[in-house]
mmCIF file of the N, C-alpha and C atoms, coordinates in Angstrom:
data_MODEL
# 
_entry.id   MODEL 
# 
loop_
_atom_site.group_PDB 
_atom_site.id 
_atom_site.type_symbol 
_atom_site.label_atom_id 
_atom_site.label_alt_id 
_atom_site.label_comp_id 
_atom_site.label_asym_id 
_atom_site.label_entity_id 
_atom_site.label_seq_id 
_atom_site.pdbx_PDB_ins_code 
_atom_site.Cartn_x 
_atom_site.Cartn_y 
_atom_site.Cartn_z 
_atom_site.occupancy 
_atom_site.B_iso_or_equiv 
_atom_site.pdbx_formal_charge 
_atom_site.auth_seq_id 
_atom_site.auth_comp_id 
_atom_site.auth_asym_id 
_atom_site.auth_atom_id 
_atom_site.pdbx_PDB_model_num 
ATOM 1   N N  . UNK A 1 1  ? 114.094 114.041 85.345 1.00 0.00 ? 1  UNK A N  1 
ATOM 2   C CA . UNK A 1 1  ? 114.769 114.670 84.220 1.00 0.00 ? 1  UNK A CA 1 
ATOM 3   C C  . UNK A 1 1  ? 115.082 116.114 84.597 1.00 0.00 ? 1  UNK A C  1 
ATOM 4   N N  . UNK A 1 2  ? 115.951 116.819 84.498 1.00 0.00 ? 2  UNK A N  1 
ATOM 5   C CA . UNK A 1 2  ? 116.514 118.143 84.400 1.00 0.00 ? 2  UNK A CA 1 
ATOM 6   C C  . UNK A 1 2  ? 117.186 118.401 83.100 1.00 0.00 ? 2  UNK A C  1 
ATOM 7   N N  . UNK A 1 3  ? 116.945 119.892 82.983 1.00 0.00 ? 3  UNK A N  1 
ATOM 8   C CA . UNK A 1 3  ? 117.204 120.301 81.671 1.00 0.00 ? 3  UNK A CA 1 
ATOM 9   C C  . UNK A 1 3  ? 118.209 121.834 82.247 1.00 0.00 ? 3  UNK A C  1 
ATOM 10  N N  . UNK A 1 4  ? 118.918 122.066 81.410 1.00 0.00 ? 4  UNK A N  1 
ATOM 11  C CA . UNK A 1 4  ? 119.788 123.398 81.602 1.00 0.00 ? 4  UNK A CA 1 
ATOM 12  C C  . UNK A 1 4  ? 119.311 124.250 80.630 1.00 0.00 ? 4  UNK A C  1 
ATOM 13  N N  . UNK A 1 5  ? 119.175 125.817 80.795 1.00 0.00 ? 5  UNK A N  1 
ATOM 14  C CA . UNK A 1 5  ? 118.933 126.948 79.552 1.00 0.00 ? 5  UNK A CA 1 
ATOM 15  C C  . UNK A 1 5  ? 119.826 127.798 80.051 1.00 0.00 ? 5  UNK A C  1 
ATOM 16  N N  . UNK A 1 6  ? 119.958 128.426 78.894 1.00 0.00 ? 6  UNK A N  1 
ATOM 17  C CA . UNK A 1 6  ? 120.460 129.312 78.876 1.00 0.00 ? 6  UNK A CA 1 
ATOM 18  C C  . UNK A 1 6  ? 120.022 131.034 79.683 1.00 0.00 ? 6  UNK A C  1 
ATOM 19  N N  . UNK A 1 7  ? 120.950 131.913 80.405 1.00 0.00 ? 7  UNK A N  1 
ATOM 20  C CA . UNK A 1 7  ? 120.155 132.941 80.466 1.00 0.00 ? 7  UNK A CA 1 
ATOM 21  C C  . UNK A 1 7  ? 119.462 133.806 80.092 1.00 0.00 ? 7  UNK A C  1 
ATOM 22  N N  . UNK A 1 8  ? 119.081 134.261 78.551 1.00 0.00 ? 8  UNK A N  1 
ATOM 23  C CA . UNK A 1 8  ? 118.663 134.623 77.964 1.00 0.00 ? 8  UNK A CA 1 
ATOM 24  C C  . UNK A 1 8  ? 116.824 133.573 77.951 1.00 0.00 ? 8  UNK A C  1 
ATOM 25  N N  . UNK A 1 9  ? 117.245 132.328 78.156 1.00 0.00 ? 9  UNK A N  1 
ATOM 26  C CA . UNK A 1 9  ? 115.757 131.335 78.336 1.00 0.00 ? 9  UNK A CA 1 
ATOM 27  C C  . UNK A 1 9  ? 115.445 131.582 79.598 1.00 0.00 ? 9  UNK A C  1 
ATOM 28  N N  . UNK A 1 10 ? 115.838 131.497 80.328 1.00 0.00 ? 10 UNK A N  1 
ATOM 29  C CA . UNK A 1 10 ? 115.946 131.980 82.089 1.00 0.00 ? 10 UNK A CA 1 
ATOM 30  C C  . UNK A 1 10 ? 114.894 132.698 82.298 1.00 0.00 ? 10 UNK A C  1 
ATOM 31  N N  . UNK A 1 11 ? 115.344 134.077 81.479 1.00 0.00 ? 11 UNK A N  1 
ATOM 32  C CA . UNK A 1 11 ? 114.570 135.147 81.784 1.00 0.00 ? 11 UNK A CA 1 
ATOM 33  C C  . UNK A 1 11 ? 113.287 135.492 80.766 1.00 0.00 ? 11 UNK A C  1 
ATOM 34  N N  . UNK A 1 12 ? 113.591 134.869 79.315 1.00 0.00 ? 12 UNK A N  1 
ATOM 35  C CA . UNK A 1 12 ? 112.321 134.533 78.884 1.00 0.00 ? 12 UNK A CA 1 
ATOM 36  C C  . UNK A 1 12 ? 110.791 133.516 79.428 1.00 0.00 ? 12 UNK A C  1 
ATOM 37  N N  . UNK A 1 13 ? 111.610 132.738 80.565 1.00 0.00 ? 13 UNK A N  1 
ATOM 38  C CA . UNK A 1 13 ? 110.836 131.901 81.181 1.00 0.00 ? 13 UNK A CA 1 
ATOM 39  C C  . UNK A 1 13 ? 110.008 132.869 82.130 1.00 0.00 ? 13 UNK A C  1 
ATOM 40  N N  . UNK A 1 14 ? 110.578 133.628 82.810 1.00 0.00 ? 14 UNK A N  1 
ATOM 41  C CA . UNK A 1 14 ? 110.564 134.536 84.290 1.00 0.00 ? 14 UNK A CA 1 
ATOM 42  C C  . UNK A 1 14 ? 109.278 135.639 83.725 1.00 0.00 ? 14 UNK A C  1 
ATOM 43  N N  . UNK A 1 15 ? 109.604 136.054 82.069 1.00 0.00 ? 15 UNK A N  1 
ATOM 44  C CA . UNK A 1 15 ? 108.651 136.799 81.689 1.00 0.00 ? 15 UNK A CA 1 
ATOM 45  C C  . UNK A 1 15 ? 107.193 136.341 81.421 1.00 0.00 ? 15 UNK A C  1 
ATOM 46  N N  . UNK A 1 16 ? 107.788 135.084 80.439 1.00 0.00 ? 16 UNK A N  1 
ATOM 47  C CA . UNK A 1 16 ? 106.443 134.472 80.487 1.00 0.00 ? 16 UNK A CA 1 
ATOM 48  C C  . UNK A 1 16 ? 105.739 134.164 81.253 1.00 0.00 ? 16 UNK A C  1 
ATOM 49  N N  . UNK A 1 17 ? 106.285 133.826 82.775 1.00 0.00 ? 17 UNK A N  1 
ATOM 50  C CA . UNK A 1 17 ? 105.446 133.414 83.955 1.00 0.00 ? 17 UNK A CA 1 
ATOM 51  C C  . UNK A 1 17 ? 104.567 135.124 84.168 1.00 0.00 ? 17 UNK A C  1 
ATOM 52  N N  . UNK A 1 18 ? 105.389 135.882 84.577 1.00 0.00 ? 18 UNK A N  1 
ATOM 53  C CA . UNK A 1 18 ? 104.574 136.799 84.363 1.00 0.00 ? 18 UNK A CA 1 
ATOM 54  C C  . UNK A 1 18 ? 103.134 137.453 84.006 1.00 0.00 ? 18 UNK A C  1 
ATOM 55  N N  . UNK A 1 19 ? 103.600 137.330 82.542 1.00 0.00 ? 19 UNK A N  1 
ATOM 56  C CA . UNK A 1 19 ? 102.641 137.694 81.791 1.00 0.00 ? 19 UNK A CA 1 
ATOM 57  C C  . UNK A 1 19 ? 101.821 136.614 81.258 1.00 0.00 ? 19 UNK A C  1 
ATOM 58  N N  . UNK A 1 20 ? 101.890 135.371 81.007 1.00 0.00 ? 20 UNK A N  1 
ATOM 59  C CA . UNK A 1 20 ? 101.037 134.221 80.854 1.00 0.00 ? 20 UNK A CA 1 
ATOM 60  C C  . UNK A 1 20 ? 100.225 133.871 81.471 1.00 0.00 ? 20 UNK A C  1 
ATOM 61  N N  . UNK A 1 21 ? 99.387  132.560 80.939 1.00 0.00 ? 21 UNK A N  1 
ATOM 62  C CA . UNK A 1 21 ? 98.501  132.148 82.001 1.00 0.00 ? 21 UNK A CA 1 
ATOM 63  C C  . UNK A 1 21 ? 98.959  130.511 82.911 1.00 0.00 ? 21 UNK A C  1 
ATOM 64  N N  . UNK A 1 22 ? 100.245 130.595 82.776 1.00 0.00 ? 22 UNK A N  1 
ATOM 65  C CA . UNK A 1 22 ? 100.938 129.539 83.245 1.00 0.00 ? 22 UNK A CA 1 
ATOM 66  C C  . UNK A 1 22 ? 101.510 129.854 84.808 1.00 0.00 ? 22 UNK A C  1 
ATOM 67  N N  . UNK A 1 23 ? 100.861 129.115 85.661 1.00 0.00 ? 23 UNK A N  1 
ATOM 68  C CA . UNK A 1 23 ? 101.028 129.105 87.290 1.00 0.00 ? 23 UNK A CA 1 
ATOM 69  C C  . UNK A 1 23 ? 102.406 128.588 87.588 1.00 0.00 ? 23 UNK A C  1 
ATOM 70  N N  . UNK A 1 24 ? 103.822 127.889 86.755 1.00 0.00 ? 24 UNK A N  1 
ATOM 71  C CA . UNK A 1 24 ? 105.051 127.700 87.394 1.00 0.00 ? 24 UNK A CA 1 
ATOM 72  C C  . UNK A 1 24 ? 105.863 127.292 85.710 1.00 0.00 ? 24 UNK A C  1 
ATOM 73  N N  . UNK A 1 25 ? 107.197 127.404 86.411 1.00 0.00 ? 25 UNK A N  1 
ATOM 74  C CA . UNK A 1 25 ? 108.093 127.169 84.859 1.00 0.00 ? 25 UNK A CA 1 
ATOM 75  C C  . UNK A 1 25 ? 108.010 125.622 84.227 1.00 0.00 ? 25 UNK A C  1 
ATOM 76  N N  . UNK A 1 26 ? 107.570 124.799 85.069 1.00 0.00 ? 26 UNK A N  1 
ATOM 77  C CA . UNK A 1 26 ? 107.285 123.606 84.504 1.00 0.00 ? 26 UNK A CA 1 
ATOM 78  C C  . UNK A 1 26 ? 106.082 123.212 83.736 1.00 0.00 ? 26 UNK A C  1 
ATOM 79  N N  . UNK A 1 27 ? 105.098 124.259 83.931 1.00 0.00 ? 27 UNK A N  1 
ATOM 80  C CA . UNK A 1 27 ? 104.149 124.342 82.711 1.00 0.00 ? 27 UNK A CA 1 
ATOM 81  C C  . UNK A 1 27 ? 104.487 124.988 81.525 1.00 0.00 ? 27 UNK A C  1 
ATOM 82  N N  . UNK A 1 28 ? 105.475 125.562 81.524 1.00 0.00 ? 28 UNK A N  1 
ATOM 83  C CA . UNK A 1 28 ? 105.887 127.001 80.289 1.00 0.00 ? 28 UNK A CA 1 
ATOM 84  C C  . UNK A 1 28 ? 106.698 125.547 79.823 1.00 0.00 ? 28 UNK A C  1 
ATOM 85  N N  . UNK A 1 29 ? 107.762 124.842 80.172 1.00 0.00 ? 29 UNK A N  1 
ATOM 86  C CA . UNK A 1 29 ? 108.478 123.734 79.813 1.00 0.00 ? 29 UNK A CA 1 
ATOM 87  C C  . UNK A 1 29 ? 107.713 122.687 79.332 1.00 0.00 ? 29 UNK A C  1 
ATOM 88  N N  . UNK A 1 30 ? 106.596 122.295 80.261 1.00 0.00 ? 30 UNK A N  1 
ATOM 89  C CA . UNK A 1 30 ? 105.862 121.363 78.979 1.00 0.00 ? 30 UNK A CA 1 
ATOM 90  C C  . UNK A 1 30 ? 105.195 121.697 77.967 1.00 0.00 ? 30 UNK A C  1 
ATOM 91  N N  . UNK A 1 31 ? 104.651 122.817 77.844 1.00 0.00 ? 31 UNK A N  1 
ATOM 92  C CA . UNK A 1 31 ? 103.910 123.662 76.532 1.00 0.00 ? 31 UNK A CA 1 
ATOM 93  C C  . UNK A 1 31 ? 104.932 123.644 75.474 1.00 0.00 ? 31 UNK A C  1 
ATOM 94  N N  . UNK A 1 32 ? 106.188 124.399 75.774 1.00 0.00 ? 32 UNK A N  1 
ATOM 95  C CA . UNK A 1 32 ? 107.257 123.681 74.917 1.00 0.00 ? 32 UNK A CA 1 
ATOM 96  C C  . UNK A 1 32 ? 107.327 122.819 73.978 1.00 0.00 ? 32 UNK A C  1 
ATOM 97  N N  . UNK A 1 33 ? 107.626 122.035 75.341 1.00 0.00 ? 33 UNK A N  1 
ATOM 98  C CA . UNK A 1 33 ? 108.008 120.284 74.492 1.00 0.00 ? 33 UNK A CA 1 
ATOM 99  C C  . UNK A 1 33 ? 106.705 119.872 73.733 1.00 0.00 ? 33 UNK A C  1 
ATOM 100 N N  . UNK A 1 34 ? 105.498 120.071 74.055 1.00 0.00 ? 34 UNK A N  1 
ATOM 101 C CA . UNK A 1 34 ? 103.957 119.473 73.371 1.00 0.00 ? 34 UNK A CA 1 
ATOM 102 C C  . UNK A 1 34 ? 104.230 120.414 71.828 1.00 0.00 ? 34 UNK A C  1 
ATOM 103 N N  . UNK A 1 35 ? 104.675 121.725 72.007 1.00 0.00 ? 35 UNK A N  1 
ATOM 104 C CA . UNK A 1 35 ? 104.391 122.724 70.497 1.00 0.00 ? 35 UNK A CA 1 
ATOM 105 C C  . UNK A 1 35 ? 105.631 121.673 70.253 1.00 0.00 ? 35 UNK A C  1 
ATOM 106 N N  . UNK A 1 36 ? 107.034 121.324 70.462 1.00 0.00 ? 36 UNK A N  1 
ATOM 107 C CA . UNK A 1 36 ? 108.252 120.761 69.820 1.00 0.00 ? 36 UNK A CA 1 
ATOM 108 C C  . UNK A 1 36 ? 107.311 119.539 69.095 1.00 0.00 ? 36 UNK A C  1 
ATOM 109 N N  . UNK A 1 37 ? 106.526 118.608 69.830 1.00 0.00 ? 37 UNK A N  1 
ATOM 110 C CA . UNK A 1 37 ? 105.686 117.212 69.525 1.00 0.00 ? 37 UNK A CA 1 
ATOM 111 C C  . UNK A 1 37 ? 105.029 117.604 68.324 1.00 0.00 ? 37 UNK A C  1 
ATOM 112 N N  . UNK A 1 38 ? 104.289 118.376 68.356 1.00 0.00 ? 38 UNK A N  1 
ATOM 113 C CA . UNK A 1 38 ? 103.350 118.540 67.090 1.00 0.00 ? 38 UNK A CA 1 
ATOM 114 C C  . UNK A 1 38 ? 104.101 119.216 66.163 1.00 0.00 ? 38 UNK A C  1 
ATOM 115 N N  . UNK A 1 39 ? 105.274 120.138 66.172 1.00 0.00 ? 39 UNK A N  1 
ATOM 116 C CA . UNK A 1 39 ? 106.105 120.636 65.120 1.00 0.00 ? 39 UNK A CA 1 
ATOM 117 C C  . UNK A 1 39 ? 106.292 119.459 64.248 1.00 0.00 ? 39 UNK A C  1 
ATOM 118 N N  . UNK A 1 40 ? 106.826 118.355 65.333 1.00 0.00 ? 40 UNK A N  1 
ATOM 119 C CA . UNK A 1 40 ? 107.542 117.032 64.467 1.00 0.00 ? 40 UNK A CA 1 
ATOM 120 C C  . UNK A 1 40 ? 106.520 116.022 63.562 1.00 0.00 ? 40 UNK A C  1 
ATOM 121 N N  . UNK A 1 41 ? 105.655 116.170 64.522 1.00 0.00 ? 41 UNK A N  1 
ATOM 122 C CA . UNK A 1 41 ? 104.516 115.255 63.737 1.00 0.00 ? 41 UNK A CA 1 
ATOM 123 C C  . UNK A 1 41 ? 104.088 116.110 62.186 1.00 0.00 ? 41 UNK A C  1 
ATOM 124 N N  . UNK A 1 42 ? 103.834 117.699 62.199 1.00 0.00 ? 42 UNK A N  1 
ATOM 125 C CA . UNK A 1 42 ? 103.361 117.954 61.135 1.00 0.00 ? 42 UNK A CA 1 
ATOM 126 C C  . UNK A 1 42 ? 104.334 118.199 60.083 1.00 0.00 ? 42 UNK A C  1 
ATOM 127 N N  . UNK A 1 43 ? 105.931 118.412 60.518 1.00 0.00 ? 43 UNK A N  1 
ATOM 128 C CA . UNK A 1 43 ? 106.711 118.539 59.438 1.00 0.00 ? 43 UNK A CA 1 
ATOM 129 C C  . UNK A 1 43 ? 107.606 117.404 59.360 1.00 0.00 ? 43 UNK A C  1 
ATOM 130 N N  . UNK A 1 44 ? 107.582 116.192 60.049 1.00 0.00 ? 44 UNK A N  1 
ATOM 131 C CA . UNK A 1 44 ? 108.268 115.346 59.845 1.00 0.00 ? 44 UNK A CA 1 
ATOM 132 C C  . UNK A 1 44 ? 109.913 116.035 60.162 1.00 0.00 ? 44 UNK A C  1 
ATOM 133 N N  . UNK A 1 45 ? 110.310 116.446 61.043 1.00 0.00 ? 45 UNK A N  1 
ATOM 134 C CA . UNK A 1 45 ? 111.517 116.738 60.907 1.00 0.00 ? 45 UNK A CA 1 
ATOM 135 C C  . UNK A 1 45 ? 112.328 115.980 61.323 1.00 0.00 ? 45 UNK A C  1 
ATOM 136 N N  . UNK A 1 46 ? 113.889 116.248 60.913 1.00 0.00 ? 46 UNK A N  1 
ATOM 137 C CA . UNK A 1 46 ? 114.965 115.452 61.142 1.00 0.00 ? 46 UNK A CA 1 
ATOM 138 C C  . UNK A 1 46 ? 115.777 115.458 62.311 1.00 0.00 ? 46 UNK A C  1 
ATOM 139 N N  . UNK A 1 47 ? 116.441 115.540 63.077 1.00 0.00 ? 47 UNK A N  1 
ATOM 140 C CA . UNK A 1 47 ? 117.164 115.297 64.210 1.00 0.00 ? 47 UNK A CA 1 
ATOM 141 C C  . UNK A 1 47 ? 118.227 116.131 63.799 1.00 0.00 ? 47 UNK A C  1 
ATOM 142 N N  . UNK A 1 48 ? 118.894 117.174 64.561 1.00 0.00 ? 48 UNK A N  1 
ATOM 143 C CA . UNK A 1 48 ? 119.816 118.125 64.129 1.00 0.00 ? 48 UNK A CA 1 
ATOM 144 C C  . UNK A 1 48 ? 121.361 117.473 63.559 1.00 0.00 ? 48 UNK A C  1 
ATOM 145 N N  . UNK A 1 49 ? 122.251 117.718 62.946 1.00 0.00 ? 49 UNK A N  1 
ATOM 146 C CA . UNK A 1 49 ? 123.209 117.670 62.022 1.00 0.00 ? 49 UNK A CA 1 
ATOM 147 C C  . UNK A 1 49 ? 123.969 117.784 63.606 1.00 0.00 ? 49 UNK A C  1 
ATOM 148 N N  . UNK A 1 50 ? 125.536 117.034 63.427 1.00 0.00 ? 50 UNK A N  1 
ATOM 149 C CA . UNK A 1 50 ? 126.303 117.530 64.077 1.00 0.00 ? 50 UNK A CA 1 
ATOM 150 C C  . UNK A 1 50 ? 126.426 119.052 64.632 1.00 0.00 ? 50 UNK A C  1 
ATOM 151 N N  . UNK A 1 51 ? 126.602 119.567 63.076 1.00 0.00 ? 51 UNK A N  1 
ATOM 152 C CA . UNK A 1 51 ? 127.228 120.863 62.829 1.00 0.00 ? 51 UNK A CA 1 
ATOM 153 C C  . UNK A 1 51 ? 126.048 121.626 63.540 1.00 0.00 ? 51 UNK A C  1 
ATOM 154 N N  . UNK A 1 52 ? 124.754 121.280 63.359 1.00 0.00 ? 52 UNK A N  1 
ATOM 155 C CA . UNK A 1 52 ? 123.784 122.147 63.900 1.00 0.00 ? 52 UNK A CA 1 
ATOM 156 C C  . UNK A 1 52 ? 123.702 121.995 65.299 1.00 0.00 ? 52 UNK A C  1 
ATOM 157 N N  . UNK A 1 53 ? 124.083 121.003 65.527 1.00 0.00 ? 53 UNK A N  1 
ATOM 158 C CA . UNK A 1 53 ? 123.856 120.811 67.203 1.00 0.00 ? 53 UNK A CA 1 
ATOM 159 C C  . UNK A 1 53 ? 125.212 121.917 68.211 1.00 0.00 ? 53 UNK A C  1 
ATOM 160 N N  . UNK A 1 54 ? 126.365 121.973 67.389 1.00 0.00 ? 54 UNK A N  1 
ATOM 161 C CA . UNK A 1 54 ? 127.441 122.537 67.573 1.00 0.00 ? 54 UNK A CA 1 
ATOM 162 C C  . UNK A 1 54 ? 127.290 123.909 67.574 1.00 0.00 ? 54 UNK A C  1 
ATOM 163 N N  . UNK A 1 55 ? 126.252 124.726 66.896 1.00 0.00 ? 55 UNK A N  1 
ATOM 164 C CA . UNK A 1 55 ? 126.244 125.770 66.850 1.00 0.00 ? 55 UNK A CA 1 
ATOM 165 C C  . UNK A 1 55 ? 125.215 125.840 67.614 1.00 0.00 ? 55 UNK A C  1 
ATOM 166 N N  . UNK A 1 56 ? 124.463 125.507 68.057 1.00 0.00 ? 56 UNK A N  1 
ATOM 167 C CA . UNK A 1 56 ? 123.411 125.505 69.100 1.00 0.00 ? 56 UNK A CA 1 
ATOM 168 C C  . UNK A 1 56 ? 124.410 125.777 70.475 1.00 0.00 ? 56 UNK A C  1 
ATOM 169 N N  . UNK A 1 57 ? 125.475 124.777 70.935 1.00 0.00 ? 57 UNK A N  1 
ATOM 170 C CA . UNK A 1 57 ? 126.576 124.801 72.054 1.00 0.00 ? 57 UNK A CA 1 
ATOM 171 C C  . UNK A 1 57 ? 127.263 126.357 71.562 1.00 0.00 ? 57 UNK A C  1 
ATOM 172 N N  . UNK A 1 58 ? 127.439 126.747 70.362 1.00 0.00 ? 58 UNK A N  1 
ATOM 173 C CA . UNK A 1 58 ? 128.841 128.042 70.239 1.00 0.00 ? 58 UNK A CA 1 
ATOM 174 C C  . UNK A 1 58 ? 128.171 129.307 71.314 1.00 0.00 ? 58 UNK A C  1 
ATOM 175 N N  . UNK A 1 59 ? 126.920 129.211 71.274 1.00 0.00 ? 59 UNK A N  1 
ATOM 176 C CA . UNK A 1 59 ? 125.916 130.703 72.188 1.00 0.00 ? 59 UNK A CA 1 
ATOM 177 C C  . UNK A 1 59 ? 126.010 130.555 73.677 1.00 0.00 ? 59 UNK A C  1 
ATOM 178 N N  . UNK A 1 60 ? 126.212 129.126 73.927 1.00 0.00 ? 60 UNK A N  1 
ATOM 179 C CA . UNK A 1 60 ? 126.327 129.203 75.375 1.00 0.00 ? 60 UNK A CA 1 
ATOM 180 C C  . UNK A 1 60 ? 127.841 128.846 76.335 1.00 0.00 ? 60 UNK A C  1 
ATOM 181 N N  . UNK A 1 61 ? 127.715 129.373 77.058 1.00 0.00 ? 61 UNK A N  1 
ATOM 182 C CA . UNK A 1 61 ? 129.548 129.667 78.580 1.00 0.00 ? 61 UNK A CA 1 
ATOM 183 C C  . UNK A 1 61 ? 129.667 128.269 78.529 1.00 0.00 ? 61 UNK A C  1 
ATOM 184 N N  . UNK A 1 62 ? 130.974 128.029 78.801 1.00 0.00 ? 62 UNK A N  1 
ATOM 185 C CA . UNK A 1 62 ? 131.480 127.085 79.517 1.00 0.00 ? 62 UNK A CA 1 
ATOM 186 C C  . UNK A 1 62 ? 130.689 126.579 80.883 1.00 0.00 ? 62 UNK A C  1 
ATOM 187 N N  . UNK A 1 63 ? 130.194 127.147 81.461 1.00 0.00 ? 63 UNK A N  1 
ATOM 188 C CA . UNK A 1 63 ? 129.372 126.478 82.458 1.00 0.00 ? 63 UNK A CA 1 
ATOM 189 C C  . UNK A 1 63 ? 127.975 125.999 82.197 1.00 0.00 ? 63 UNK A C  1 
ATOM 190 N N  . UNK A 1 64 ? 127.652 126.688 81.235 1.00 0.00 ? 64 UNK A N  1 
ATOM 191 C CA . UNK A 1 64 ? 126.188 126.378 80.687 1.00 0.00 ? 64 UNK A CA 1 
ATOM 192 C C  . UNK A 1 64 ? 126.601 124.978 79.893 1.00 0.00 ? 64 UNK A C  1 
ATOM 193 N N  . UNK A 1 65 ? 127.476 124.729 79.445 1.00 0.00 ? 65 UNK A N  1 
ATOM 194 C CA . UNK A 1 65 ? 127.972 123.564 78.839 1.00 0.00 ? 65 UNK A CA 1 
ATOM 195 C C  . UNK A 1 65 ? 128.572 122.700 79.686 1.00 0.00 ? 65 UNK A C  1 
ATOM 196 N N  . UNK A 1 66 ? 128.661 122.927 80.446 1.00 0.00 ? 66 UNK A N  1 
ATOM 197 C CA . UNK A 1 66 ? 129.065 121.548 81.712 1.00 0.00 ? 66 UNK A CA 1 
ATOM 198 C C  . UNK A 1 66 ? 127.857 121.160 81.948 1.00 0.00 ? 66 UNK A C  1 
ATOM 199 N N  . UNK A 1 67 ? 126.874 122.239 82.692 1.00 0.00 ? 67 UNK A N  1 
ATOM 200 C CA . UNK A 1 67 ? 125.843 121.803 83.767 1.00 0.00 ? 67 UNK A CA 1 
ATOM 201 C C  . UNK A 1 67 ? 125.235 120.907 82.567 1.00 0.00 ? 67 UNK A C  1 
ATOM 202 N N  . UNK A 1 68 ? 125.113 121.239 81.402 1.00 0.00 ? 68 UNK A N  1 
ATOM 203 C CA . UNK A 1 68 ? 123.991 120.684 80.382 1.00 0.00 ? 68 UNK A CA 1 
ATOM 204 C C  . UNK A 1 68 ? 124.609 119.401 80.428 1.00 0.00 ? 68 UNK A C  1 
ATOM 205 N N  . UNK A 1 69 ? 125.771 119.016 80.435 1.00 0.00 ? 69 UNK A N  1 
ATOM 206 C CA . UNK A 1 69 ? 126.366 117.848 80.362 1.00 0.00 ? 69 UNK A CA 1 
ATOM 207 C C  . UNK A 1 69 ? 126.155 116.908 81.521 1.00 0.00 ? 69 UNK A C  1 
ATOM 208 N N  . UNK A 1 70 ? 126.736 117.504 82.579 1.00 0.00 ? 70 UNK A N  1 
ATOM 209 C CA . UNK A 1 70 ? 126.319 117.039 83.692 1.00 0.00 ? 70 UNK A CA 1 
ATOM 210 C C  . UNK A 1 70 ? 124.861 115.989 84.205 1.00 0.00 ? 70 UNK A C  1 
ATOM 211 N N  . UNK A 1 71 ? 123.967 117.053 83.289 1.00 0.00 ? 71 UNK A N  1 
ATOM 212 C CA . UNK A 1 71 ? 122.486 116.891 83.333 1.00 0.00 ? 71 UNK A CA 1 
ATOM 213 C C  . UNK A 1 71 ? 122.384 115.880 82.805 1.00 0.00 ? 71 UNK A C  1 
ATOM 214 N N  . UNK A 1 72 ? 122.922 115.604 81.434 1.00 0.00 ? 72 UNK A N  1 
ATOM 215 C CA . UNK A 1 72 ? 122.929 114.375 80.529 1.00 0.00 ? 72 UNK A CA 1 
ATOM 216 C C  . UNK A 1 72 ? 123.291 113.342 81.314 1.00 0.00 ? 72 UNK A C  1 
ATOM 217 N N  . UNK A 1 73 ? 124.650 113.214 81.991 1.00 0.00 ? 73 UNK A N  1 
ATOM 218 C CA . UNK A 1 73 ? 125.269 111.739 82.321 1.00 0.00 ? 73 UNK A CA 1 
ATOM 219 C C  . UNK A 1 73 ? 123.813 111.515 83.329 1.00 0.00 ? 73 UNK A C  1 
ATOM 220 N N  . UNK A 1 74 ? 123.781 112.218 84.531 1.00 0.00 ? 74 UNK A N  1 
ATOM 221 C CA . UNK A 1 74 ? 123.121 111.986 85.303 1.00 0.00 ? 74 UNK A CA 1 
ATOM 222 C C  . UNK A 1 74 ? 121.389 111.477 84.729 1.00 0.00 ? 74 UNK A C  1 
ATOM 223 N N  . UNK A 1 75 ? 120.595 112.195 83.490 1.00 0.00 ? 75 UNK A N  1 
ATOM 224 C CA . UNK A 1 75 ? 119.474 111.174 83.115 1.00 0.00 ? 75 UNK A CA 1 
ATOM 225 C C  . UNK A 1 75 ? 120.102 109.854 82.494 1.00 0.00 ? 75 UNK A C  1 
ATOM 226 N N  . UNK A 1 76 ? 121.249 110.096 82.138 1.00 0.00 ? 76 UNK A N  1 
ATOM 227 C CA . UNK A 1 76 ? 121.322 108.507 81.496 1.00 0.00 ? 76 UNK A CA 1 
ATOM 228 C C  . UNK A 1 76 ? 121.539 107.746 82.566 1.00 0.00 ? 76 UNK A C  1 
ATOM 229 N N  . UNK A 1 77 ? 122.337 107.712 83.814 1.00 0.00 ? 77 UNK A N  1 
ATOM 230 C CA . UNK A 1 77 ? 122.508 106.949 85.125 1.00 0.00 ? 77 UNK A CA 1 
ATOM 231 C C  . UNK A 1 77 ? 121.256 106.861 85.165 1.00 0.00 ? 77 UNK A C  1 
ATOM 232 N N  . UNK A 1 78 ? 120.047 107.367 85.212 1.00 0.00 ? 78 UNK A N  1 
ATOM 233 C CA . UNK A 1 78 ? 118.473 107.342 85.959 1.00 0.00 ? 78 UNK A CA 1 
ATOM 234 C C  . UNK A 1 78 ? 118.113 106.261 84.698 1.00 0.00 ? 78 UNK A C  1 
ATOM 235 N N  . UNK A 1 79 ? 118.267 106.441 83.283 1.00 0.00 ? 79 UNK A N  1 
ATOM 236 C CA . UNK A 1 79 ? 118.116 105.603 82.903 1.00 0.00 ? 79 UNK A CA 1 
ATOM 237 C C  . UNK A 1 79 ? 118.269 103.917 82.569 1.00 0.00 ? 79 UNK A C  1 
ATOM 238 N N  . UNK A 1 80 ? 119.415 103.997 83.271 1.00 0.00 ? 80 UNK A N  1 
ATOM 239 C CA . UNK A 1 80 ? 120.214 102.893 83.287 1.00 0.00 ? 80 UNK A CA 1 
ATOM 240 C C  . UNK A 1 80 ? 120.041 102.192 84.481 1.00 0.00 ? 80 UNK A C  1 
ATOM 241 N N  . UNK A 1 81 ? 119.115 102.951 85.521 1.00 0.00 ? 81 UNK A N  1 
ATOM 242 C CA . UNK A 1 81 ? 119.113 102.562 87.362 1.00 0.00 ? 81 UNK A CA 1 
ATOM 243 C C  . UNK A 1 81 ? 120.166 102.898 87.740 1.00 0.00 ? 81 UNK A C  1 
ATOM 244 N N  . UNK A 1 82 ? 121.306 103.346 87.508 1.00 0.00 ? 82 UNK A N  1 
ATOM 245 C CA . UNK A 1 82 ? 122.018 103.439 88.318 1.00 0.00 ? 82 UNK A CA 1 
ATOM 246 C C  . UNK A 1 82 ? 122.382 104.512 89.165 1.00 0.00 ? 82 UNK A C  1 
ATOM 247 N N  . UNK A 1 83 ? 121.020 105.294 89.757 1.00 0.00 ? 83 UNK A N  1 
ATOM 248 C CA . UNK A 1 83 ? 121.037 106.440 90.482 1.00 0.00 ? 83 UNK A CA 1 
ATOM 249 C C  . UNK A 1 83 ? 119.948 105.824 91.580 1.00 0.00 ? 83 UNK A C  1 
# 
């Protein structure tokens, strides 16, 4: 799986390595996703709205919006076997 951020996450990542007690960015990335897991479990939340997902895309370049795309076809090929 690969994921794209933005530069502004980039360098929030770069800090947190820093100053945290996390030894590489793939621990700062799963801490993440585990706080995203338990967000959902305790508030039951919903899956973003078009419109919300759209404004999530309006903050980031044209290239930040390819690669993210890119990223997509290519886990779904992995999902599908066909990589």
């Amino acid at each position: 799986m690969a994921a794209t951020v933005t530069q502004p996450q980039k360098a929030l990542v770069q800090d947190l390595l820093r100053r945290g007690p996390w030894l590489n960015e793939s621990e700062i990335i799963r801490h993440g996703i585990e706080l995203v897991r338990l967000e959902l479990e305790r508030e039951s939340l919903t899956p973003l709205s078009d419109a919300e997902r759209a404004a999530c895309y309006a903050d980031m370049s044209e290239e930040e919006i390819a690669a993210d795309h890119s990223m997509g076809e290519a886990s779904l090929k992995a999902q599908q076997g066909r990589c």
